[in-house]
C-alpha positions as a LaTeX table, in Angstrom:
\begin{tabular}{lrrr}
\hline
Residue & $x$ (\AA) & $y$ (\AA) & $z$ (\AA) \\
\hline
Unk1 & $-65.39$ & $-103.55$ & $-253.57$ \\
Unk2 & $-68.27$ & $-102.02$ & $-252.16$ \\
Unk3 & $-68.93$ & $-102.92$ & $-248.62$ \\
Unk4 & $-72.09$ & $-102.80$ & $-246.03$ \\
Unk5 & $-72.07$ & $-103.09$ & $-242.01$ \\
Unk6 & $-74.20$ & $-104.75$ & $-239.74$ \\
Unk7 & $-74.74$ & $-103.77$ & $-236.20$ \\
Unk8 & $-75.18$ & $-106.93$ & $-233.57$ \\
Unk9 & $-76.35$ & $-105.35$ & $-231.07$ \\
Unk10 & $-77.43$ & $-101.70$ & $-229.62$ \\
Unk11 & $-74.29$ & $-99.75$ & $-228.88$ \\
Unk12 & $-72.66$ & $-100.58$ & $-225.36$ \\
Unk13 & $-71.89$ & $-97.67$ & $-222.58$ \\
Unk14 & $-68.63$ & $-98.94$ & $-220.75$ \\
Unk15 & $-65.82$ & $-97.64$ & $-219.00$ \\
Unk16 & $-62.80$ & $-96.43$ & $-220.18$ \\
Unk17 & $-59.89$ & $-98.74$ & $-219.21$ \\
Unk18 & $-57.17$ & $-96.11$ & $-218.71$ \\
Unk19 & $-59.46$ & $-93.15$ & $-217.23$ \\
Unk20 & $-62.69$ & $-94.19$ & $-215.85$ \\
Unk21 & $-64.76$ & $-92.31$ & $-217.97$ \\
Unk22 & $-67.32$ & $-93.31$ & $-220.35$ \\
Unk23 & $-66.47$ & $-94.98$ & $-223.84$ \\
Unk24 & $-69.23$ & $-96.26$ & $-226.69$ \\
Unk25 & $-68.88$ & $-99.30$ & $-227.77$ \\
Unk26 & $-70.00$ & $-101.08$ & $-231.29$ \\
Unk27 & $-69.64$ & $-104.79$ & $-232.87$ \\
Unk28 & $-70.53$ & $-106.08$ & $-235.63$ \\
Unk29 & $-69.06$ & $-107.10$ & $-239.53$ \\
Unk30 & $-68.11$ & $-105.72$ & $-242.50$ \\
Unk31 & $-70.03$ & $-107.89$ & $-245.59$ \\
Unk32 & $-69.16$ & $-107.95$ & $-248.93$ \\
Unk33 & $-71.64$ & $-107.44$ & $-251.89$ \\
Unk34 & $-72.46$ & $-110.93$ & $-252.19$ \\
Unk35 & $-73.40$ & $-111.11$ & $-247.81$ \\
Unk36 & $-70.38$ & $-113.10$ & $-247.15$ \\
Unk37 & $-68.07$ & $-112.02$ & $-243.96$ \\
Unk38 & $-65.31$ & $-109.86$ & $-244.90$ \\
Unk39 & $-64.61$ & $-108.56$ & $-241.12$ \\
Unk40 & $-65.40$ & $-108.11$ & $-237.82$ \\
Unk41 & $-65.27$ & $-105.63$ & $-236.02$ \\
Unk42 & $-65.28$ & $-103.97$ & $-232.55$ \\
Unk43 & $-65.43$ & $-100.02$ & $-232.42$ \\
Unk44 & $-65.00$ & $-97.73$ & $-229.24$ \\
Unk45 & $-65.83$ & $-94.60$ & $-229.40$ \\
Unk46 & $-64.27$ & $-91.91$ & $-226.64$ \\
Unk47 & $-64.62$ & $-88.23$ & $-225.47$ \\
Unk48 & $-62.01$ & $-86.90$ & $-223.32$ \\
Unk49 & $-61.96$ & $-83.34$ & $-222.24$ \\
Unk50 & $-63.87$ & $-82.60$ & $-225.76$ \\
Unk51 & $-61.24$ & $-84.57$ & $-227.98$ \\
Unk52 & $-63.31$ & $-87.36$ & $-229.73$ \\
Unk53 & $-60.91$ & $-90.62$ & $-230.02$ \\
Unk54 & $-61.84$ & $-93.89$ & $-232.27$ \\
Unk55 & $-60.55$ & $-97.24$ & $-231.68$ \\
Unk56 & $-61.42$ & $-99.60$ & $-234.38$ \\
Unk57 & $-60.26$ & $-103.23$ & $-234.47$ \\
Unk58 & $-60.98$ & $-105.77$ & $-237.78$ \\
Unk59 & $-60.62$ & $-108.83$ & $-237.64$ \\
Unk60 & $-59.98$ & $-110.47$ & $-240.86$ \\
Unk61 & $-60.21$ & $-114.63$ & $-241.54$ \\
Unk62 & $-62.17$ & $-117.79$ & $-241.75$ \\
Unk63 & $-66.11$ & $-117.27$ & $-240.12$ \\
Unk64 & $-68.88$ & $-119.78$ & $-240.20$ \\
Unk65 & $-66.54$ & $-122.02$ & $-238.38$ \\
Unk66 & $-65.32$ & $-121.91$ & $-234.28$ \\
Unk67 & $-62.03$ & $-122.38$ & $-234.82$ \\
Unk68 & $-59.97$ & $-118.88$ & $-234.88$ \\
Unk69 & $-56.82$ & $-120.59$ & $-235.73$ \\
Unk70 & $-56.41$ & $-118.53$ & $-239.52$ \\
Unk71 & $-57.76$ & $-115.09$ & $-237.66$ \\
Unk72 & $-55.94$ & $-111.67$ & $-237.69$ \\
Unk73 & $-56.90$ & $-108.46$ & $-235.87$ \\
Unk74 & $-55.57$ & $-105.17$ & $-237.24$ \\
Unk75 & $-56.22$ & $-102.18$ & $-235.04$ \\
Unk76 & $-56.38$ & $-97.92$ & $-235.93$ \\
Unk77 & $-56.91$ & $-95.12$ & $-233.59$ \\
Unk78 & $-58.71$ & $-92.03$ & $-234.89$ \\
Unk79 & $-58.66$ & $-88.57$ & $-233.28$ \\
Unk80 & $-56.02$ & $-85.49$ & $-233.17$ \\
Unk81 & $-52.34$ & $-85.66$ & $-233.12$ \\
Unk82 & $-50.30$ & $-82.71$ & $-231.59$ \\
Unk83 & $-48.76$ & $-80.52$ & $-234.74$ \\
Unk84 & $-51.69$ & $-81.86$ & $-237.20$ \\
Unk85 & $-55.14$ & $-80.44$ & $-238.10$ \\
Unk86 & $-58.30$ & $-82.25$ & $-238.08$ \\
Unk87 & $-58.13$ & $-86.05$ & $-236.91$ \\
Unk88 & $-55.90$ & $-88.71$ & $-238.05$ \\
Unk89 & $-56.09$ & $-92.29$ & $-238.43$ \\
Unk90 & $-52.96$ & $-94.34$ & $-237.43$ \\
Unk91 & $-52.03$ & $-98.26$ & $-236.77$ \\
Unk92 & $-52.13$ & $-99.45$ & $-233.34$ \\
Unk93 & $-51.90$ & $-102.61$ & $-231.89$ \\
Unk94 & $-54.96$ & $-104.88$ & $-233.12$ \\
Unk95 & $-57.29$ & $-105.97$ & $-230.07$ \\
Unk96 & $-55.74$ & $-103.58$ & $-228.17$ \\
Unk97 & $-59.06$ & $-102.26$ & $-225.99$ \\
Unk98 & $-60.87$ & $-105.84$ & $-226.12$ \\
Unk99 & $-60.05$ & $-107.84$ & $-223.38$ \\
Unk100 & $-56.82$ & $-110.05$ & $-223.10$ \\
Unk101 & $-59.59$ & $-113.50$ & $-223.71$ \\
Unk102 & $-60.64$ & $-112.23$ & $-226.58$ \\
Unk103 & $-59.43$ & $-115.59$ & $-228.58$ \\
Unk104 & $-62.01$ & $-114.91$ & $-231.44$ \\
Unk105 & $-59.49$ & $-112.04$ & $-232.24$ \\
Unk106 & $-56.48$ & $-114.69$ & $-233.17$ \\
Unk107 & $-52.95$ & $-112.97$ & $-233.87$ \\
Unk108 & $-53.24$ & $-109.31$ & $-232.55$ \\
Unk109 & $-51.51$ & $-107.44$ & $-235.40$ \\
Unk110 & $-48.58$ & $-104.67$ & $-233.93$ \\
Unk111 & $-48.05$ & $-101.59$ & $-235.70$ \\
Unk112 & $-45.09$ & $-102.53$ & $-237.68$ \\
Unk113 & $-46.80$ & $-106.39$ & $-238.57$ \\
Unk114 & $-49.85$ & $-104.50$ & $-240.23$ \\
Unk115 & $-47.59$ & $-101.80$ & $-242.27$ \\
Unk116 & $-46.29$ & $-105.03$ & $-244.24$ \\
Unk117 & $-49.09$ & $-106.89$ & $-244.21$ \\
Unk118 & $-51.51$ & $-107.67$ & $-247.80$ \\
Unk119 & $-54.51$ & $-107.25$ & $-246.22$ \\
Unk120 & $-53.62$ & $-103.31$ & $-245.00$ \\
Unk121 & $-55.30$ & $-102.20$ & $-248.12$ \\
Unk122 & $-58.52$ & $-103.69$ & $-247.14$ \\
Unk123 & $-58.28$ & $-102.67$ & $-243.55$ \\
Unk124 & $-58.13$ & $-99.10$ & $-244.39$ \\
Unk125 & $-61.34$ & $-99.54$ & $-246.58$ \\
Unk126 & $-63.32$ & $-101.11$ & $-243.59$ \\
Unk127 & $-61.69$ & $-98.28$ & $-241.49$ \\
Unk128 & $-63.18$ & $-95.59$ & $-243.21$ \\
Unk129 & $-66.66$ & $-97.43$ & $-244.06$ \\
Unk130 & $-67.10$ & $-97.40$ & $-239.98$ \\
Unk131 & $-65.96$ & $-94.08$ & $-239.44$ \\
Unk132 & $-67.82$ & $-92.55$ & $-241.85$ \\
Unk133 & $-70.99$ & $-95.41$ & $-240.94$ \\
Unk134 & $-70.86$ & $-94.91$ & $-236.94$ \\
Unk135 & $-68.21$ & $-92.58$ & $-235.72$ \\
Unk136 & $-69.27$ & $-89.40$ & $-238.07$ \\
Unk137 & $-73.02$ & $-89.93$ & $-237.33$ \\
Unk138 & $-73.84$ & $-87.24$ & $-234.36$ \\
Unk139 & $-76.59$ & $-90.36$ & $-233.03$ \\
Unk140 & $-73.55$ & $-92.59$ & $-232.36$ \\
Unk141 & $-72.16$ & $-90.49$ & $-229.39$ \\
Unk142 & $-75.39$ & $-89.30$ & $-227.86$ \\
Unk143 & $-78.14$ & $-90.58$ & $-226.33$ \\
Unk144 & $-77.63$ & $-94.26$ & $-225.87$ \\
Unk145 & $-78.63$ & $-96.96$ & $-223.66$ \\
Unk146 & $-77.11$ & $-99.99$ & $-222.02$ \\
Unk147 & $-77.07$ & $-103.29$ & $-223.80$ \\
Unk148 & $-80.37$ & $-105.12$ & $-223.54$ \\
Unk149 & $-78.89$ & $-108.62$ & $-224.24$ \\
Unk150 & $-80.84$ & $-108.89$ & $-227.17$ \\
Unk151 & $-78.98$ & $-109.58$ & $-230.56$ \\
Unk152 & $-80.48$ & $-106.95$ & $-232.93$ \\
Unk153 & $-79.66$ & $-106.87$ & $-236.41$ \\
Unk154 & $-78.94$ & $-103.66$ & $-238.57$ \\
Unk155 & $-77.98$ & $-102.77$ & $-242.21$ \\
Unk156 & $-76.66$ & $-100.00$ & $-242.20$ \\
Unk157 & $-76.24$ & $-98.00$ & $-245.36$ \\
Unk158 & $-73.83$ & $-99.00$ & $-247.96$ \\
Unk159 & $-70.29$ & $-97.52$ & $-247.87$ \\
Unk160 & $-67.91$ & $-97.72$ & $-251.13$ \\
\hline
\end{tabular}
C-alpha cells in the first residue's frame, strides 16, 4: 500500500526528558491512497554527542471519532547500537517520550506485545515512510523554529 504523510504543524524544539538537551519534535498521520487515516504519529528527533537517535510512535485505530477506546500505540527507536554498523531500528515501548496524559495514544504497546502483534507489518512500513520522509531529510534537524500555534498542513511526498 502506498502511503503519504501530513505534517500538523511546524516542527517543535523541546527538551530532552532524560538529558536536558534539545530534541525535534514532529506530529502528524500516515494516510492511505484513498486520504483515509491509517496512523498517527509523533516523531522526536535527538542529537547527543553527534549520535542522531529517532523515536517514532504510531498510533493505529478508529479516527474521526473522540473516543480512543479501540487505539494502539507501537513505538521504534532509530540510531546506533554498540557491535552494529550504521543505525538500527528496534521496538520500544509505544508512547514512550509523549507524556503519561497522552490518552489519544490508548494501549501503549511493550516490546514483546508489538513482536506478536498483526499490525507489526504495517508499523514497520509507516516506520520507514517517516524516516526516510523527516528523519533522513538534512532540513529536519537544522534550522527550526518554535511552534507558532498555528495548525499548518503539509503533504509531504509520497513514500511506498
Amino acid at each position: 500500500m502506498e502511503l503519504a504523510i501530513e505534517l500538523w504543524d511546524e516542527p517543535e524544539l523541546q527538551r530532552c526528558t532524560d538529558c536536558g538537551g534539545r530534541r525535534k519534535f514532529y506530529s502528524g498521520e500516515v494516510l492511505s491512497p484513498d486520504v483515509e487515516t491509517v496512523a498517527v504519529f509523533l516523531t522526536y528527533l535527538y542529537e547527543h554527542d553527534g549520535d542522531r537517535e529517532v523515536f517514532i510512535d504510531a498510533v493505529f485505530g478508529t479516527w474521526g471519532a473522540d473516543a480512543a477506546d479501540d487505539h494502539e500505540t507501537f513505538g521504534a527507536r532509530t540510531g546506533r547500537i554498540e557491535g552494529t554498523e550504521g543505525d538500527v531500528s528496534s521496538l520500544v515501548t509505544g508512547g514512550h517520550q509523549a507524556p503519561d496524559d497522552a490518552d489519544v495514544l490508548g494501549v501503549r504497546l511493550t516490546r514483546e506485545h508489538a513482536m506478536n502483534h498483526p499490525l507489526l507489518p504495517l508499523f514497520w512500513q509507516v516506520n520507514d515512510l517517516l524516516l526516510r520522509e523527516i528523519a533522513s531529510q538534512p532540513q529536519s534537524w537544522t534550522g527550526v523554529r518554535g511552534g507558532s500555534g498555528r495548525t499548518r498542513r503539509r503533504r509531504l511526498r509520497r513514500g511506498k
